[in-house]
C-alpha positions as CSV (number, residue, x, y, z in Angstrom):
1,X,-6.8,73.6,20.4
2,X,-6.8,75.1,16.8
3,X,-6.5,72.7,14.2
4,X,-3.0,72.1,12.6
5,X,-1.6,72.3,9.0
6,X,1.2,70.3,8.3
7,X,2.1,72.6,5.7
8,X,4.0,75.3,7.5
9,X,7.5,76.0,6.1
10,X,10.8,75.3,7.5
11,X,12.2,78.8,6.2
12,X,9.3,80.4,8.7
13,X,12.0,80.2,11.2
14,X,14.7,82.3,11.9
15,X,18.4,81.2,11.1
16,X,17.4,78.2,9.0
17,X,18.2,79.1,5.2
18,X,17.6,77.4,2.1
19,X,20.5,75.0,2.6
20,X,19.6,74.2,6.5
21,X,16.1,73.9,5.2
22,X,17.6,71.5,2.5
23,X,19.1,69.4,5.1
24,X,16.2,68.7,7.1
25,X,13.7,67.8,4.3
26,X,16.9,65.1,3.4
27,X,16.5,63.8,6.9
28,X,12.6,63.5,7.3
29,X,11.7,66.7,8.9
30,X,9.4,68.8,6.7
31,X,7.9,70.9,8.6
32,X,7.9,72.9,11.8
33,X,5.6,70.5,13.3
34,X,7.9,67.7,12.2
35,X,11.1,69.6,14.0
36,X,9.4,70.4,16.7
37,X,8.5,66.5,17.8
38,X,12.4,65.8,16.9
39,X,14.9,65.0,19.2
40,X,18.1,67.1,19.1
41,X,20.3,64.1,18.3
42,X,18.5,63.5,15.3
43,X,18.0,67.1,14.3
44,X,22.0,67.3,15.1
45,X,23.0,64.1,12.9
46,X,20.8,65.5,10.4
47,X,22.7,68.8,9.9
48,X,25.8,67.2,11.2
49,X,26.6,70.0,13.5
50,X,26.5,70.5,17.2
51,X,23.8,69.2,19.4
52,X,23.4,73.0,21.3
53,X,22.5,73.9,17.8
54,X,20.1,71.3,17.2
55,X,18.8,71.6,20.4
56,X,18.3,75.7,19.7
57,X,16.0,74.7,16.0
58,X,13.7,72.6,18.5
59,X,13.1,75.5,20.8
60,X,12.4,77.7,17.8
61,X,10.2,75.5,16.6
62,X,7.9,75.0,19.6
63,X,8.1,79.0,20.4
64,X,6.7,79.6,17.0
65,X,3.7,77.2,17.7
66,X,3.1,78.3,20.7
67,X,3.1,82.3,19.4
68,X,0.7,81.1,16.4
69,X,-1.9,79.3,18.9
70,X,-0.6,75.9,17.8
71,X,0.6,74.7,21.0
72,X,-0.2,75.5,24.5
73,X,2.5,77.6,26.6
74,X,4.7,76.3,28.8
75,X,3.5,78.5,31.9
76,X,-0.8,78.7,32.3
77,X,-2.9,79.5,35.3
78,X,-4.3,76.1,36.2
79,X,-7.7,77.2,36.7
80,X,-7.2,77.7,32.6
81,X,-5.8,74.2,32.2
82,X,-9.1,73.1,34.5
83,X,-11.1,74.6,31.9
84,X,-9.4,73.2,28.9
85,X,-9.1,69.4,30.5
86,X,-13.1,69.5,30.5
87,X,-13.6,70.7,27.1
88,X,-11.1,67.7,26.6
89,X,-12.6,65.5,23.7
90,X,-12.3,61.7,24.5
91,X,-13.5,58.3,22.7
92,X,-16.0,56.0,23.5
93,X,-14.8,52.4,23.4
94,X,-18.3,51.2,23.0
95,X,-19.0,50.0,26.3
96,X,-20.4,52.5,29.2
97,X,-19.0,50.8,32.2
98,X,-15.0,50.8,30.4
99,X,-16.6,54.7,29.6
100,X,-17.3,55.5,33.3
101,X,-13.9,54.4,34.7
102,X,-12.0,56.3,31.5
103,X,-14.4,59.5,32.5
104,X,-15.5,58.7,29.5
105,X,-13.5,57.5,26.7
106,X,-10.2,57.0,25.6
107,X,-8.4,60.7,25.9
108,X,-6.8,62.9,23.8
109,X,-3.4,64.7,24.3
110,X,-2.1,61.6,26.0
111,X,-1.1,58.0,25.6
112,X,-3.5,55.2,26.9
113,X,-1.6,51.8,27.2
114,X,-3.8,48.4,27.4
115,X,-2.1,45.3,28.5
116,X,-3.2,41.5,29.1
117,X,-2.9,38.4,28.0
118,X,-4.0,36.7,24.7
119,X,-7.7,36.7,24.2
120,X,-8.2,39.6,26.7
121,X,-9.6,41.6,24.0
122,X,-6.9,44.3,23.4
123,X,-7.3,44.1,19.6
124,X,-10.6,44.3,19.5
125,X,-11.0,47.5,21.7
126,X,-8.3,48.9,19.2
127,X,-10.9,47.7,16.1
128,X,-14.1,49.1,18.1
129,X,-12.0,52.4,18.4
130,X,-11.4,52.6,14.7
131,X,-15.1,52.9,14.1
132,X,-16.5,55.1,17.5
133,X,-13.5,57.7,16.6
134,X,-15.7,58.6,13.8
135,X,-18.7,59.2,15.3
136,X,-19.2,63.0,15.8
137,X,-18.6,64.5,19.5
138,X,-22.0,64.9,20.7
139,X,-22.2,60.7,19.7
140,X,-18.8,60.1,21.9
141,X,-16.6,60.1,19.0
142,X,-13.4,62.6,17.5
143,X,-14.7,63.0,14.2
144,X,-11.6,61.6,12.5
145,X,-9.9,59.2,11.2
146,X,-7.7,56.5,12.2
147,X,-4.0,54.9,12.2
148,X,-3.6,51.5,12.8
149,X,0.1,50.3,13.1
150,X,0.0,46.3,13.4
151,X,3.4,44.6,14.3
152,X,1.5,41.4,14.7
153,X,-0.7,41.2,12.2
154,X,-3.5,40.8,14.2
155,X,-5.7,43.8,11.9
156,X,-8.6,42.8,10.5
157,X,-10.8,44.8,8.0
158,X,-13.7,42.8,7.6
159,X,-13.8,42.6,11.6
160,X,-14.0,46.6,11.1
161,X,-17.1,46.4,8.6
162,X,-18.3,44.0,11.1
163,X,-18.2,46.6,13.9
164,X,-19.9,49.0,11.9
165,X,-22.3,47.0,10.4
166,X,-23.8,45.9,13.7
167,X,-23.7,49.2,14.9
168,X,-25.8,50.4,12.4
169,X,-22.8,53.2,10.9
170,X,-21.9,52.8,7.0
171,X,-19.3,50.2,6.7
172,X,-17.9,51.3,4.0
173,X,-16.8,55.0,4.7
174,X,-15.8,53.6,8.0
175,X,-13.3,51.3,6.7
176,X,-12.5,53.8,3.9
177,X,-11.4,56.1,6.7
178,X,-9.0,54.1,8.8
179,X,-5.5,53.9,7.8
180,X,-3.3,50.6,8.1
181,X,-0.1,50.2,8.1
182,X,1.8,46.8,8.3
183,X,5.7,47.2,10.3
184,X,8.0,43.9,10.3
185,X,11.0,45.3,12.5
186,X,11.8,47.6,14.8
187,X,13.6,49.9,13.0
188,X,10.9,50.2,10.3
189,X,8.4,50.9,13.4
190,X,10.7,53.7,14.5
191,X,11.1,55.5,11.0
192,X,7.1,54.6,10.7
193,X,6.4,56.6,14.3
194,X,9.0,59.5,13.3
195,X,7.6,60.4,9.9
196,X,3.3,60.4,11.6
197,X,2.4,63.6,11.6
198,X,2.5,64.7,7.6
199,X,0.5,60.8,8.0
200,X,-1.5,62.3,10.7
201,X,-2.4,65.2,8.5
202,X,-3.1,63.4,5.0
203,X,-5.7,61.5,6.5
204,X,-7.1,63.6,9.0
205,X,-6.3,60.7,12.0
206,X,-7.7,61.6,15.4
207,X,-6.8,58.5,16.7
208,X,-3.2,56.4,16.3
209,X,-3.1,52.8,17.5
210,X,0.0,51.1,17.8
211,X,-0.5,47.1,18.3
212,X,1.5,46.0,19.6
213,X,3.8,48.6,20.5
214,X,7.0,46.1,22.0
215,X,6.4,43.1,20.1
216,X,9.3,43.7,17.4
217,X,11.8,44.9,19.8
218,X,10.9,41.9,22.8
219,X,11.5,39.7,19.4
220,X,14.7,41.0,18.3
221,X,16.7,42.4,21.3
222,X,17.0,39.1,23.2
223,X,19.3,38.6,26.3
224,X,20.5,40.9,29.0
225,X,23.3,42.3,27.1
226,X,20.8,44.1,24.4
227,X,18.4,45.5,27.4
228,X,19.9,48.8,27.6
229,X,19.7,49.6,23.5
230,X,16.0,48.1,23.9
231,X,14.7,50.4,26.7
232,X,16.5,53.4,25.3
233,X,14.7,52.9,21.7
234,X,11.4,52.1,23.0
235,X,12.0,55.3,25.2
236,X,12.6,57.4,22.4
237,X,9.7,55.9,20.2
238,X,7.2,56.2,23.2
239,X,8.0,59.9,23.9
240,X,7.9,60.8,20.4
241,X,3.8,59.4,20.2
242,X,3.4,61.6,23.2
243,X,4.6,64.7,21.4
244,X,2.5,64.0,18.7
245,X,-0.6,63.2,20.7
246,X,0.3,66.4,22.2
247,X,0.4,68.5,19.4
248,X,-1.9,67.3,17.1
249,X,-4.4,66.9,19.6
250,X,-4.8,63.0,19.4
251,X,-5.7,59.8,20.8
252,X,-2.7,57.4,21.1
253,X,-3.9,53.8,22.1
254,X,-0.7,51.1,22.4
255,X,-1.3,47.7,23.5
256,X,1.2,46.3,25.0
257,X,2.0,41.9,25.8
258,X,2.5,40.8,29.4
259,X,5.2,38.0,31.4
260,X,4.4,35.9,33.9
261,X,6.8,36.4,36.9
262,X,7.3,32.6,38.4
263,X,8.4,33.5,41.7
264,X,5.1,35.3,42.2
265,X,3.2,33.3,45.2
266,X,0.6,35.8,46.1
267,X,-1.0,37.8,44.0
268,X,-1.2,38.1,39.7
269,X,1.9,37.0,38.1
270,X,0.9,38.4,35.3
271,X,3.2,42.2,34.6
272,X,3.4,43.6,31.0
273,X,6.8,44.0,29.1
274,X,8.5,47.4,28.9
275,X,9.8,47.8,32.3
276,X,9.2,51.5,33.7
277,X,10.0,52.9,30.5
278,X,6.7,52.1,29.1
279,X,5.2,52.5,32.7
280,X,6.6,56.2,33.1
281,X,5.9,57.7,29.5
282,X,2.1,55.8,29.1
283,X,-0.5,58.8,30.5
284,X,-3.2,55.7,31.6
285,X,-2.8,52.3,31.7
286,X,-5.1,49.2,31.6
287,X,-4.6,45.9,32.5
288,X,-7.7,43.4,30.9
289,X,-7.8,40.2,31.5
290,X,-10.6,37.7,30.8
291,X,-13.3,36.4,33.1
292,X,-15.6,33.8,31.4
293,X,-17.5,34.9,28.5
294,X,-16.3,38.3,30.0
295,X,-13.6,40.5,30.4
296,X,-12.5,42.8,33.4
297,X,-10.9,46.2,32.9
298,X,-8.6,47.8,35.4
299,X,-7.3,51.1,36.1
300,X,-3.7,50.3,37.2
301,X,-2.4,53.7,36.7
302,X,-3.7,57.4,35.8
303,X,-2.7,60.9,37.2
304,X,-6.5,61.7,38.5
305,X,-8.5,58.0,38.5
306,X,-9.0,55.6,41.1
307,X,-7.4,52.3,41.1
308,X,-11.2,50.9,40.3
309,X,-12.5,48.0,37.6
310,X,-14.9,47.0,35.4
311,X,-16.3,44.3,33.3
312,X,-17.4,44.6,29.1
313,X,-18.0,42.0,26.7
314,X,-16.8,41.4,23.3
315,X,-19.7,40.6,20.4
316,X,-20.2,41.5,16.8
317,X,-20.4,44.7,17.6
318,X,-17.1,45.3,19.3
319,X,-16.5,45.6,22.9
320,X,-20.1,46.4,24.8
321,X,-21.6,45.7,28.1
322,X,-22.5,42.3,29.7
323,X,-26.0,41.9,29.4
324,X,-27.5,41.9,32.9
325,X,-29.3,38.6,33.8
């Protein structure tokens, strides 16, 4: 996919004038990029006008991608799309057996979720990520940078120069190149998500973690009665990473906590949080939970890999393979 600028012009599109134009920059949408990611509601609060109209700007904005080689079109031959899915880049997470059941990294152009419980290792695949996503793509990496979102304050920069230390990269244009960004409520995750992409192109991220992607919302919409507004904003704020993995041709890694179902007599009680929402929108998910000194990966859902696992360790280095005894 051809690389993206951020800095294509509202006014490139027909039937938005200077004072339309004016209106959107207001409300946060910049660009075309940035209006085509939007959702018609917000594009129609925005302009305070109908949502068919709203609606109509979006469509615009993706047909004008898609005629400038932005953005794929809607209708390809799927011997094409074959082509293109194995010319897909993907991450290494630093361990070859996690690799092998990915088919071979951590994908771009869609949304891997990784569940379990505390200690399973979820933050520090996310850290271990932050430094292979800058290795170049013969080496397994993206050659970018990275956006790290932390809702629980679980980021850790010397743990990065760790990482890269250990794995013999320089630490200090490694850290220099990832991103953080600290959110303390759900709302201020929502405006953080809606306004990535000019992020996304300032600092040249090819990979966005989000960790944890729930925990704000599990925090402050508490009871039945608030379960509906939850799901619907998590919806919303899920499908909007999509587009922008999408689009920018991305990696978009969200962890995600887990619950323990009590009436569970057979089997793991342990199910993450999010309901379906989270379960439909997530491209791949992985459920890791820990075994020992060691931790086991499993596939538990992907359109095209087997329901298979796998065990990595954690070290100074990141996550890596067991040694074998």
């Amino acid at each position: 996919m051809t690389e993206v600028s951020l800095d294509i012009d509202l006014s490139n599109l027909k039937g938005i004038g200077p004072k339309i134009r004016q209106k959107l920059i207001d409300g946060g949408i910049q660009s075309i990029m940035d209006l085509a990611v939007a959702l018609p509601r917000e594009v129609e609060d925005v302009l305070g006008g109908k949502e068919e109209k709203a609606f109509s700007f979006i469509i615009s904005a993706k047909r004008w991608l898609e005629q400038s080689g932005l953005l794929d079109k809607e209708f390809i031959p799927a011997g094409d799309l074959l082509q293109k899915r194995r010319n897909m880049m993907r991450c290494t997470t630093g361990s070859n057996n996690l690799n092998e059941i990915l088919g071979g990294g951590v994908e771009t152009q869609a949304i891997t979720e990784v569940y379990g419980d505390f200690g399973s290792g979820k933050t520090q695949l996310c850290h271990t990520l932050c430094c292979t996503c800058q290795l170049q793509p013969e080496e397994g990496g993206l050659d970018g940078g990275a956006i790290y979102i932390d809702t629980e304050s679980t980021f850790r920069p010397e743990r990065l120069y760790q990482i890269a230390q250990v794995r013999g990269l320089d630490p200090d244009e490694i850290i220099n190149n990832v991103t953080f960004c600290k959110v303390y409520n759900s709302s201020h995750l929502e405006l953080v998500v809606r306004v990535l992409g000019k992020h996304i192109e300032r600092y040249g991220a090819k990979l966005v973690i989000v960790d944890s992607v729930i925990s704000l919302h599990r925090a402050e919409f508490m009871g039945r009665g608030t379960l509906a507004e939850r799901q619907q904003r998590l919806n919303s704020l899920i499908h909007r990473l999509l587009r922008f993995a999408e689009i920018y041709n991305i990696a978009v890694v969200v962890t995600n906590q887990v619950q323990t179902q009590p009436d569970t007599f057979f089997g793991d009680p342990t199910k993450p949080t999010g309901g379906n929402v989270i379960a439909h929108a997530c491209t791949y998910r992985i459920y890791l939970k820990k075994a020992g000194k060691d931790r086991i990966a499993t596939i538990v859902d992907s359109p095209y890999h087997p329901y298979t696992d796998t065990r990595f360790t954690l070290t100074e280095a990141g996550v890596t393979d067991p040694e074998v005894s």
